[in-house]
Biopython code that builds the backbone (N, CA, C, O; Angstrom):
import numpy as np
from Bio.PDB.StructureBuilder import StructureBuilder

atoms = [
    (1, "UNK", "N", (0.823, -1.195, 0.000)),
    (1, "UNK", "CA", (0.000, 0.000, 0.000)),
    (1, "UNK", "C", (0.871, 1.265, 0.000)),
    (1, "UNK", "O", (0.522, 2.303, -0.564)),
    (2, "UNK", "N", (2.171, 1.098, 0.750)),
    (2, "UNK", "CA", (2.603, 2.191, 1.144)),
    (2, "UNK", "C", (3.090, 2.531, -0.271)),
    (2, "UNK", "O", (2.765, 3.599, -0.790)),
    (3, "UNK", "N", (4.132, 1.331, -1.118)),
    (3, "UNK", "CA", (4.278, 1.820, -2.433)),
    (3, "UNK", "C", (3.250, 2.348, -3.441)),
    (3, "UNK", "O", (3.873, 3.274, -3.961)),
    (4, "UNK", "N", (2.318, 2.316, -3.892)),
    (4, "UNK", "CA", (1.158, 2.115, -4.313)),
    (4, "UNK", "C", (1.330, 3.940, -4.101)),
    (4, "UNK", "O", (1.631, 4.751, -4.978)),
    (5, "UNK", "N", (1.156, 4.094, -3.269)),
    (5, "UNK", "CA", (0.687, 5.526, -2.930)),
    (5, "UNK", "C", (2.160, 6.432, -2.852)),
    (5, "UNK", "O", (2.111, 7.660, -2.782)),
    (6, "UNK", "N", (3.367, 5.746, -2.872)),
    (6, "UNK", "CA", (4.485, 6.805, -3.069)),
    (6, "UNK", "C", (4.787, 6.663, -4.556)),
    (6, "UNK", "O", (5.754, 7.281, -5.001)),
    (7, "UNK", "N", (4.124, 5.983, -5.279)),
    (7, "UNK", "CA", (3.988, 5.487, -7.054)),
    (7, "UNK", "C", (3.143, 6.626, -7.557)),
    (7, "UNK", "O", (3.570, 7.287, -8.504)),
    (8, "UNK", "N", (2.012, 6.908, -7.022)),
    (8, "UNK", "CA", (0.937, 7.909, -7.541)),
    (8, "UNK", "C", (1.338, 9.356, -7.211)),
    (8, "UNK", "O", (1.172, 10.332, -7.944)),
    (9, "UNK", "N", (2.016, 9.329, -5.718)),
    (9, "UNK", "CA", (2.690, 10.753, -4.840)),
    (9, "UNK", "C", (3.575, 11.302, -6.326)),
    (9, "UNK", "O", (3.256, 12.264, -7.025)),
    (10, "UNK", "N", (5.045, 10.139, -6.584)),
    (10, "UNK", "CA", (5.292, 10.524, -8.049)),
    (10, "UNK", "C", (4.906, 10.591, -9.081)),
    (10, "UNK", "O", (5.635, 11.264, -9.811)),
    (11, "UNK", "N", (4.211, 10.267, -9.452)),
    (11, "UNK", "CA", (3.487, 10.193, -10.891)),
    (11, "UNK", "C", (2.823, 11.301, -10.979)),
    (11, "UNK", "O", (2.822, 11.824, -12.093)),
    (12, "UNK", "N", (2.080, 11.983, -9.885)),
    (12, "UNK", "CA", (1.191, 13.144, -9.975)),
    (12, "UNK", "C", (2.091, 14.130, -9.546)),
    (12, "UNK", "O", (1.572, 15.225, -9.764)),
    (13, "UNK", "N", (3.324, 14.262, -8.979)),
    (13, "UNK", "CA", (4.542, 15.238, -9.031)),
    (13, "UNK", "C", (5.164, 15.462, -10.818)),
    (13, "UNK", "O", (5.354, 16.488, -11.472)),
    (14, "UNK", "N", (5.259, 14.684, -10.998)),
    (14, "UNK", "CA", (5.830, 14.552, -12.342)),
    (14, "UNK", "C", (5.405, 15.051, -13.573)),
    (14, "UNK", "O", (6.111, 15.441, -14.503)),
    (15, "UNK", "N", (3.405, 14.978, -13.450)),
    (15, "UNK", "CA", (2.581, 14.867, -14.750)),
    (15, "UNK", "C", (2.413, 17.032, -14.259)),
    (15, "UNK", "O", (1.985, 17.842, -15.081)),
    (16, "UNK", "N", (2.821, 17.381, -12.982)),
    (16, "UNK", "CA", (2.773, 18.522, -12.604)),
    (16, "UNK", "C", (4.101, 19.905, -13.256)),
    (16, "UNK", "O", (3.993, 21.020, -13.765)),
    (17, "UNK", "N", (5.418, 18.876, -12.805)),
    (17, "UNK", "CA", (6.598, 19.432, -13.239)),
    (17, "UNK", "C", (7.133, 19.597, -15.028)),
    (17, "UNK", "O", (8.068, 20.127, -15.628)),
    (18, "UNK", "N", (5.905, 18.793, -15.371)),
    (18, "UNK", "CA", (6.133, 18.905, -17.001)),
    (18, "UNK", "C", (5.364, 20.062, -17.661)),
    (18, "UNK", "O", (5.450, 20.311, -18.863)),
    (19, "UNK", "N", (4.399, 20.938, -16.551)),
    (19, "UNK", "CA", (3.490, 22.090, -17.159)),
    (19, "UNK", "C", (4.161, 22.844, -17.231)),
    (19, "UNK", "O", (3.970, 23.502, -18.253)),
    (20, "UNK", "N", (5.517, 23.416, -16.241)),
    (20, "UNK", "CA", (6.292, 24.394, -16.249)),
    (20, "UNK", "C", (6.780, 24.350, -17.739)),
    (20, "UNK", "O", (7.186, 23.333, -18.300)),
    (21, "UNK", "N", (6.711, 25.227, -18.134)),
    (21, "UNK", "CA", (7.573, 25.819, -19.261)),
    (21, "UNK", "C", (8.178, 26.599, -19.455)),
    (21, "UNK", "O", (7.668, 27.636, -19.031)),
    (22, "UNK", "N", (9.507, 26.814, -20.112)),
    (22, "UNK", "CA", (9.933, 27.985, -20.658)),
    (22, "UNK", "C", (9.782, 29.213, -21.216)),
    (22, "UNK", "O", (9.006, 29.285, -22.169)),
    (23, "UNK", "N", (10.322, 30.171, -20.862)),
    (23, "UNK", "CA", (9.770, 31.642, -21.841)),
    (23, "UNK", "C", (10.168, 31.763, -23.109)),
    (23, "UNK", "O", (11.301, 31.944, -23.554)),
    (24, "UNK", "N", (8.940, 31.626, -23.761)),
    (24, "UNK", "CA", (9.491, 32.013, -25.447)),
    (24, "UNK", "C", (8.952, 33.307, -25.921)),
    (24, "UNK", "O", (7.939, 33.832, -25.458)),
    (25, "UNK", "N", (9.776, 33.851, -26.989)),
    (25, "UNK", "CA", (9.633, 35.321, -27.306)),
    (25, "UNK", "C", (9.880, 34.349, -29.099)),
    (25, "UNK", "O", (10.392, 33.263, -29.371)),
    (26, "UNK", "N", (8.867, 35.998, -30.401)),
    (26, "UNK", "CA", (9.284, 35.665, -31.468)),
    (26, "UNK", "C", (9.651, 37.208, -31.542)),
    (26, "UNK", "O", (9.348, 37.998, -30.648)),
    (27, "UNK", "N", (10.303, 37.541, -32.645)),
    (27, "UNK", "CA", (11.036, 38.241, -33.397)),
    (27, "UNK", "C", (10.357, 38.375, -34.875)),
    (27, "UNK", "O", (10.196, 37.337, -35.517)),
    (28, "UNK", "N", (9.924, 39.716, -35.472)),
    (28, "UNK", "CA", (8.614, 39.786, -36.316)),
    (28, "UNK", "C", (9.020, 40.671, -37.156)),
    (28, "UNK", "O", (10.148, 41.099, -36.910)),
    (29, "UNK", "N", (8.269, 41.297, -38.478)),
    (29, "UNK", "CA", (8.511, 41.829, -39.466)),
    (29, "UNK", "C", (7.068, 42.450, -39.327)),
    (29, "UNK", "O", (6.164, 41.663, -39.050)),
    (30, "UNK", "N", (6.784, 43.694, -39.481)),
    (30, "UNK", "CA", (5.148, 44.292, -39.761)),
    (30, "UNK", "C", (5.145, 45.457, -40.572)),
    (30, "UNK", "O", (6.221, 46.010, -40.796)),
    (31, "UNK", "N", (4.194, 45.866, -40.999)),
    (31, "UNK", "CA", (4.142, 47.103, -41.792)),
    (31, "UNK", "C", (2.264, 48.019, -41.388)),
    (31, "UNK", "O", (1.119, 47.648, -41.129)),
    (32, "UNK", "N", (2.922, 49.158, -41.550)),
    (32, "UNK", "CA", (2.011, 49.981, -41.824)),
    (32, "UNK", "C", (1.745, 50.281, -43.073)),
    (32, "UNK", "O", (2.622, 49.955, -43.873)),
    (33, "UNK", "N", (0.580, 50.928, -43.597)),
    (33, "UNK", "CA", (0.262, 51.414, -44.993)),
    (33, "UNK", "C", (-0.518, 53.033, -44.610)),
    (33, "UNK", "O", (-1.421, 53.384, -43.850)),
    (34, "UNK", "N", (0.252, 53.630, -45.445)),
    (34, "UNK", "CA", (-0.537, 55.338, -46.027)),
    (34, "UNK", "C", (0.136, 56.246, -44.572)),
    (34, "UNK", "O", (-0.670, 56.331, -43.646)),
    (35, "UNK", "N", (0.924, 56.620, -44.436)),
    (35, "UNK", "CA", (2.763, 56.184, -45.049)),
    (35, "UNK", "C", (2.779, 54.933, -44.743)),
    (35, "UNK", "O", (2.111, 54.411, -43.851)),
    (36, "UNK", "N", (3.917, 54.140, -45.826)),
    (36, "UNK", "CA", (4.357, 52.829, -45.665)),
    (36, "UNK", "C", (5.588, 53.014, -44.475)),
    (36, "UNK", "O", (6.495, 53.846, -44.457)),
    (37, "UNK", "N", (5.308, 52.034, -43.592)),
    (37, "UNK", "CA", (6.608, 52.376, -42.264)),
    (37, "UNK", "C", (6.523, 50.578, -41.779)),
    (37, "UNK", "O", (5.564, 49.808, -41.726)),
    (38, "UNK", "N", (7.499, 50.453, -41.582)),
    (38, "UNK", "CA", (8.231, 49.061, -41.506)),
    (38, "UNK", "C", (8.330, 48.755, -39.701)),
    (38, "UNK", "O", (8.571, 49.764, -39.039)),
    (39, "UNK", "N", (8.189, 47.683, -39.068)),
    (39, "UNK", "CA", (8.917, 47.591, -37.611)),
    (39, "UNK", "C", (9.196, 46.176, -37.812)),
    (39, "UNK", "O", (8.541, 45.372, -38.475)),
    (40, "UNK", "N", (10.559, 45.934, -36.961)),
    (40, "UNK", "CA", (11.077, 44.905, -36.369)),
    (40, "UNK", "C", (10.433, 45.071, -34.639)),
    (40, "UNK", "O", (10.321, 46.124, -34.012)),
    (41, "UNK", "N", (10.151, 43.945, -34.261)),
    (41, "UNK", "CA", (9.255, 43.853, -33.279)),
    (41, "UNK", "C", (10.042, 42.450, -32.302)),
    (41, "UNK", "O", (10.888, 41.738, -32.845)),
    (42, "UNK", "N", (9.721, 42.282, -31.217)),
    (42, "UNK", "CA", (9.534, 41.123, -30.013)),
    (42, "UNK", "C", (8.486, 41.505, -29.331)),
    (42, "UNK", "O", (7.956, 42.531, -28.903)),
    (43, "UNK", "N", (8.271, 39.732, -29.375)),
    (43, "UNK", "CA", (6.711, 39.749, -28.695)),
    (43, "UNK", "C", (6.795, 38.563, -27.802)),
    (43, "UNK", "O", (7.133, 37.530, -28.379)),
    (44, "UNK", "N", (6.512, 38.455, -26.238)),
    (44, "UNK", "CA", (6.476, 37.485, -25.780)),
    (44, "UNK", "C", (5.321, 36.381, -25.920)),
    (44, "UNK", "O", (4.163, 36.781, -25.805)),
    (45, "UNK", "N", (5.575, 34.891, -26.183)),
    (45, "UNK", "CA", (4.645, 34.306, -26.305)),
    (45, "UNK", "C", (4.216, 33.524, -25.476)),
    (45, "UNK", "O", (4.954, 32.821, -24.786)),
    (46, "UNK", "N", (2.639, 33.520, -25.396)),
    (46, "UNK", "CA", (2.148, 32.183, -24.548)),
    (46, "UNK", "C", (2.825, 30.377, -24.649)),
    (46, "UNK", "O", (3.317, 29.750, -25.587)),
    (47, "UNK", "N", (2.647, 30.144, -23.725)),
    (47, "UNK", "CA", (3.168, 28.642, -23.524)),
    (47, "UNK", "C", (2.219, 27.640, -25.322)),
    (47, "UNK", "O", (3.015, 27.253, -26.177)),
    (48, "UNK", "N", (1.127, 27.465, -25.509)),
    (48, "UNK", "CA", (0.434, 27.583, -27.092)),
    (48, "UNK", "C", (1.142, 27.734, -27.780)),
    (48, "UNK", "O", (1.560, 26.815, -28.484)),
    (49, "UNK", "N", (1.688, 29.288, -27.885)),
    (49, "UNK", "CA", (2.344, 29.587, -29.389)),
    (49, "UNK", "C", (4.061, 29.376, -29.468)),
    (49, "UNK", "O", (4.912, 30.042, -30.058)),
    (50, "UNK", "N", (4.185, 28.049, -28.537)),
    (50, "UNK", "CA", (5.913, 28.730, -29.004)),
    (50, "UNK", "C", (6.116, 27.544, -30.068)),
    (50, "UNK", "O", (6.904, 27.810, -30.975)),
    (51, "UNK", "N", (5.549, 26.338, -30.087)),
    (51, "UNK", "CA", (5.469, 25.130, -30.667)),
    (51, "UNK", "C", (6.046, 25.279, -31.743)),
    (51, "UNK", "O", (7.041, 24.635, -32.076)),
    (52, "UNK", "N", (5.340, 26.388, -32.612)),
    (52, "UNK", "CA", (5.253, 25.984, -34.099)),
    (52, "UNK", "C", (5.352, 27.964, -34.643)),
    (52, "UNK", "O", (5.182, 28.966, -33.948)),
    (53, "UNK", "N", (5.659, 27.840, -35.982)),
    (53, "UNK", "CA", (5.483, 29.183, -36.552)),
    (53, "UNK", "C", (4.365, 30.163, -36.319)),
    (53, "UNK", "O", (4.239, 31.299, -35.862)),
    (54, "UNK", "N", (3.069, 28.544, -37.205)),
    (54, "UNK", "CA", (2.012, 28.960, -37.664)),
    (54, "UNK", "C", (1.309, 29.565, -35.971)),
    (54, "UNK", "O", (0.658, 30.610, -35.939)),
    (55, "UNK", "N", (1.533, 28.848, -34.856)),
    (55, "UNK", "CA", (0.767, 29.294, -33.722)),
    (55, "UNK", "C", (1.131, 30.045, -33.285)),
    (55, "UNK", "O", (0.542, 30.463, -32.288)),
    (56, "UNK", "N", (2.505, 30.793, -33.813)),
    (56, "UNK", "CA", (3.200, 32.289, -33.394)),
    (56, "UNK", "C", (2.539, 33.348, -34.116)),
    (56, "UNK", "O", (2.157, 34.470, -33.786)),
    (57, "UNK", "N", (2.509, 32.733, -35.119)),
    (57, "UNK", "CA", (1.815, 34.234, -36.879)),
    (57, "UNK", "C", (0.528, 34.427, -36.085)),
    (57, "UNK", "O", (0.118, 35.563, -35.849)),
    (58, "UNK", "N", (0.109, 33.719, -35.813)),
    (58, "UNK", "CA", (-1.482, 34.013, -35.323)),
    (58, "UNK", "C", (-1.515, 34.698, -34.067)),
    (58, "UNK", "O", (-2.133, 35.761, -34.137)),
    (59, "UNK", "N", (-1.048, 34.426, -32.943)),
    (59, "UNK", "CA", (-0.890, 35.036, -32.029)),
    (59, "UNK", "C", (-0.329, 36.388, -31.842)),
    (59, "UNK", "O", (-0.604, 37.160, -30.923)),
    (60, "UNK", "N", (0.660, 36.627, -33.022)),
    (60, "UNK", "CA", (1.371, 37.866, -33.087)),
    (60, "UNK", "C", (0.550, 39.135, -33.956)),
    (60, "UNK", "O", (0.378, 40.333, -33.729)),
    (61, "UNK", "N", (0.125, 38.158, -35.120)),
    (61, "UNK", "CA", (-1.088, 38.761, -36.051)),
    (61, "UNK", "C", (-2.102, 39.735, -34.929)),
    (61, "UNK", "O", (-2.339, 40.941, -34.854)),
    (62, "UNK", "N", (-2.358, 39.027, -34.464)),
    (62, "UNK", "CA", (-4.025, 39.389, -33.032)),
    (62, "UNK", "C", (-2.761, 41.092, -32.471)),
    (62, "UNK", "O", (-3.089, 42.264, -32.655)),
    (63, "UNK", "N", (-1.480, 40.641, -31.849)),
    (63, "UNK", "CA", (-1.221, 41.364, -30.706)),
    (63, "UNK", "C", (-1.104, 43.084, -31.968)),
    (63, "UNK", "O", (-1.897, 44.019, -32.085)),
    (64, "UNK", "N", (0.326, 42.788, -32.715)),
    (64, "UNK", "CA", (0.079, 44.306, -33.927)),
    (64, "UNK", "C", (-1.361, 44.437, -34.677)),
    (64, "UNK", "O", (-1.390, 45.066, -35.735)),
    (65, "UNK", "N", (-2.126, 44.070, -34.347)),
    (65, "UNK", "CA", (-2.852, 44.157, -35.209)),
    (65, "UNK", "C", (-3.883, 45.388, -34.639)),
    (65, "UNK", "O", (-4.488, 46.330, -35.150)),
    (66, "UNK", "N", (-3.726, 44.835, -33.319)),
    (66, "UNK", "CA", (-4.177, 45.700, -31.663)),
    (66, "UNK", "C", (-3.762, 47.562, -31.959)),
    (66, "UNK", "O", (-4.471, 48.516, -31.638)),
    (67, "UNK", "N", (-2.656, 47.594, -32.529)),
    (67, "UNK", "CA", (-2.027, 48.728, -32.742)),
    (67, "UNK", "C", (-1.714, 49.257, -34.234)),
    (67, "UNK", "O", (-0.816, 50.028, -34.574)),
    (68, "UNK", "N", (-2.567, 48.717, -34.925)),
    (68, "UNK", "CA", (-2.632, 49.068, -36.477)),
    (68, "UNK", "C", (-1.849, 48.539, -37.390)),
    (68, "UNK", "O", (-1.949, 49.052, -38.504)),
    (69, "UNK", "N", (-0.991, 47.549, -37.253)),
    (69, "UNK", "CA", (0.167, 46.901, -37.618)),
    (69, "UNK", "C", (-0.649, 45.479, -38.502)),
    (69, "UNK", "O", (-1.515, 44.715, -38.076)),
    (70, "UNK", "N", (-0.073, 45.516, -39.650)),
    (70, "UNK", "CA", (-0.336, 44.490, -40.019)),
    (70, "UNK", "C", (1.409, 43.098, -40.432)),
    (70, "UNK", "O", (2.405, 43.253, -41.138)),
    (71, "UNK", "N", (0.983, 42.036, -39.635)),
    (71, "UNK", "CA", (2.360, 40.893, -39.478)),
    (71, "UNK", "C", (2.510, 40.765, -41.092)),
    (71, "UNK", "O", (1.617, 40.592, -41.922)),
    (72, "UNK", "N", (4.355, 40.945, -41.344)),
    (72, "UNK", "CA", (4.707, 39.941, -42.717)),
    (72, "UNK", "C", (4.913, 38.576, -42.213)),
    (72, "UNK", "O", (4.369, 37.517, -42.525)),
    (73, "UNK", "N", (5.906, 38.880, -41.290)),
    (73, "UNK", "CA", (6.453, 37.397, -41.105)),
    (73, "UNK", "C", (6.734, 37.469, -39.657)),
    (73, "UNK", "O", (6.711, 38.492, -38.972)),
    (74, "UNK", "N", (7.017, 36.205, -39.248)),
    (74, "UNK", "CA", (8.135, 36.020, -38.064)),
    (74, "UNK", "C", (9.274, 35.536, -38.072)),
    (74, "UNK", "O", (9.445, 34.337, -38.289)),
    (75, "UNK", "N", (9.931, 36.089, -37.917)),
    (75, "UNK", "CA", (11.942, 36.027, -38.204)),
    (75, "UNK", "C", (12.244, 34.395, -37.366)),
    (75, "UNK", "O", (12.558, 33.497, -38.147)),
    (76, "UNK", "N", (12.167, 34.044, -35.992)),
    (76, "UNK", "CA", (12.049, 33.406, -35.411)),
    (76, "UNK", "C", (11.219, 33.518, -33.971)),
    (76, "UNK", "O", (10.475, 34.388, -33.518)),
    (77, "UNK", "N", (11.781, 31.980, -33.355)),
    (77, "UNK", "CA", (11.154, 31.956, -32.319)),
    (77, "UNK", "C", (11.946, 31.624, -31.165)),
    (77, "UNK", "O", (12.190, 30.417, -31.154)),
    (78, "UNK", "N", (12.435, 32.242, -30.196)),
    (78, "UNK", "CA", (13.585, 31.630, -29.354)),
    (78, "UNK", "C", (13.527, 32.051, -27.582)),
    (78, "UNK", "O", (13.249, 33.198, -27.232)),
    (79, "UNK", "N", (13.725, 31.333, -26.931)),
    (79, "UNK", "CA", (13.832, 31.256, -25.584)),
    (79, "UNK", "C", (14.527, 32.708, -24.708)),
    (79, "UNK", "O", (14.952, 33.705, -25.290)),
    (80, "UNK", "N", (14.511, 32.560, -23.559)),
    (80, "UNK", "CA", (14.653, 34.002, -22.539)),
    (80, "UNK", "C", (16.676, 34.050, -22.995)),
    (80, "UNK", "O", (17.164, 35.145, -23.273)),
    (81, "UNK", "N", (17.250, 33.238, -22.997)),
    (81, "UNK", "CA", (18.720, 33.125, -23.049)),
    (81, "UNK", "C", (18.961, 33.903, -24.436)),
    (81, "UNK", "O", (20.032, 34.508, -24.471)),
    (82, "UNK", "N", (18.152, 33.997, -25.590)),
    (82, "UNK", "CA", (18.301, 35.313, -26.875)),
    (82, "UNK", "C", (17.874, 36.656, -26.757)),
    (82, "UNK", "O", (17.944, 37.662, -27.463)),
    (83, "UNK", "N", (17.320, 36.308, -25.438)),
    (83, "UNK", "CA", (16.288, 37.474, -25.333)),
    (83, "UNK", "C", (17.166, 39.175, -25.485)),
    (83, "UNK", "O", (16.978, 40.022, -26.358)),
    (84, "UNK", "N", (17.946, 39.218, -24.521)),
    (84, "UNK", "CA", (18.784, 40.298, -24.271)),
    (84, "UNK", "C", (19.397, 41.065, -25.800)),
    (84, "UNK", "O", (19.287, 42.214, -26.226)),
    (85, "UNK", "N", (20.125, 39.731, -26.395)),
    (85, "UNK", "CA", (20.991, 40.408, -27.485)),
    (85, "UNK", "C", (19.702, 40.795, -28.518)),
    (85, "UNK", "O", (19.613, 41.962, -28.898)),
    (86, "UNK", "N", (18.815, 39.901, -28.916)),
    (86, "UNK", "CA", (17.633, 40.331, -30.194)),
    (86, "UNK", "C", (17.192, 41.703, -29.576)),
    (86, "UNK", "O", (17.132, 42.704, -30.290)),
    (87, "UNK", "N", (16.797, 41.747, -27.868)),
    (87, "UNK", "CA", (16.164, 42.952, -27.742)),
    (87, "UNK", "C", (16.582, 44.831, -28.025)),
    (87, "UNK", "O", (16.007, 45.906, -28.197)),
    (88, "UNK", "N", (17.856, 44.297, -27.928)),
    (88, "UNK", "CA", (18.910, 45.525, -28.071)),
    (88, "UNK", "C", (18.300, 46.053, -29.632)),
    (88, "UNK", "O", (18.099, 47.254, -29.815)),
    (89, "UNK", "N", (18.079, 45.217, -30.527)),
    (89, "UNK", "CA", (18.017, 45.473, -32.112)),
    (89, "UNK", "C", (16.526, 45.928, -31.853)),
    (89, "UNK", "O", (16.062, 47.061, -31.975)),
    (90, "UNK", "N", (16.236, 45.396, -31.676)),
    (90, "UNK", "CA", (14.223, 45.632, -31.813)),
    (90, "UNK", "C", (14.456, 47.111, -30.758)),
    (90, "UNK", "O", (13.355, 47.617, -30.975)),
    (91, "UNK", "N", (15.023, 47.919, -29.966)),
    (91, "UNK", "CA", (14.628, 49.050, -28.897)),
    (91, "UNK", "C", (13.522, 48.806, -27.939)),
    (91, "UNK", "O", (12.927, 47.746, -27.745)),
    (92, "UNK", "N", (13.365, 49.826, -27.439)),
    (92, "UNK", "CA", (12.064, 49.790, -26.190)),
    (92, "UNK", "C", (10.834, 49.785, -26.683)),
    (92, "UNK", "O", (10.029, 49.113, -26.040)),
    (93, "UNK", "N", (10.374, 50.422, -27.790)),
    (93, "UNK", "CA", (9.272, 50.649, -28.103)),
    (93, "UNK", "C", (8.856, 49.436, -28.678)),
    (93, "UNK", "O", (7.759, 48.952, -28.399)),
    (94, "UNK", "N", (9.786, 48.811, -29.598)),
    (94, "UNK", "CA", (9.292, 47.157, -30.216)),
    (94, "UNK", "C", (9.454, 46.348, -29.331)),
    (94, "UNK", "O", (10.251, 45.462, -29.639)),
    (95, "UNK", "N", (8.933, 46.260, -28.125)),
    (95, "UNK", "CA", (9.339, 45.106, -27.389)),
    (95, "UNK", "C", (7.534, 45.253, -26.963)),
    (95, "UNK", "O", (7.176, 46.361, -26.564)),
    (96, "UNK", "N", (6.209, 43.856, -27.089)),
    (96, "UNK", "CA", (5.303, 44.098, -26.400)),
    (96, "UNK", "C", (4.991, 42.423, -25.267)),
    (96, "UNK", "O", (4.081, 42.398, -24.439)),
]
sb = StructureBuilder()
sb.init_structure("model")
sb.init_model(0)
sb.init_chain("A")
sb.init_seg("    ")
for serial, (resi, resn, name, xyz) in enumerate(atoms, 1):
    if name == "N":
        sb.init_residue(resn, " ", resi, " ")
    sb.init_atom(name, np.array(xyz, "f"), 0.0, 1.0, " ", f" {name:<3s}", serial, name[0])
structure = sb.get_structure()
C-alpha cells in the first residue's frame, strides 16, 4: 500500500513538473500602410504559441494588429537566453 501511494505521490509530481515551461519570445517583421513604415518587433509568447510558426503568426497577427500593424512574417522563435541580445536590435518601443 505504502508503495502504491508513493507510485501515484510521483506520478502526480511529475505529470505537474512537465506544465512548467519555458519563456518564449518571437522576433517579427510588420508594416504599416498610407505612409508605408516598416517595424522589427519582439513579442512574448504564450506557452500555445511557441510550438510551431504557424501558432506564433497568429498570435502575433491578433497582438500588432491591436495597434494598427499588419504581421509579414516572423523572423524566429527563441527562448529568454536570446532574449537580451535580439532585444537591443528591436529598442524599447518594439518590445510588447
Amino acid at each position: 500500500m505504502k508503495h502504491t501511494l508513493l507510485i501515484m505521490v510521483l506520478g502526480f509530481g511529475l505529470a505537474f513538473a512537465g506544465q512548467a515551461s519555458a519563456q518564449c519570445f518571437a522576433d517579427y517583421k510588420a508594416k504599416q500602410d498610407n505612409p508605408l513604415r516598416l517595424q522589427y518587433g519582439i513579442v512574448e509568447l504564450p506557452d500555445h504559441a511557441c510550438g510551431s510558426r504557424a501558432a506564433a503568426s497568429e498570435y502575433v497577427r491578433q497582438v500588432v494588429a491591436r495597434a494598427g500593424w499588419t504581421l509579414l512574417q516572423i523572423e524566429s522563435i527563441f527562448d529568454a537566453s536570446e532574449f537580451q541580445r535580439r532585444s537591443a536590435d528591436a529598442g524599447a518601443i518594439h518590445r510588447r
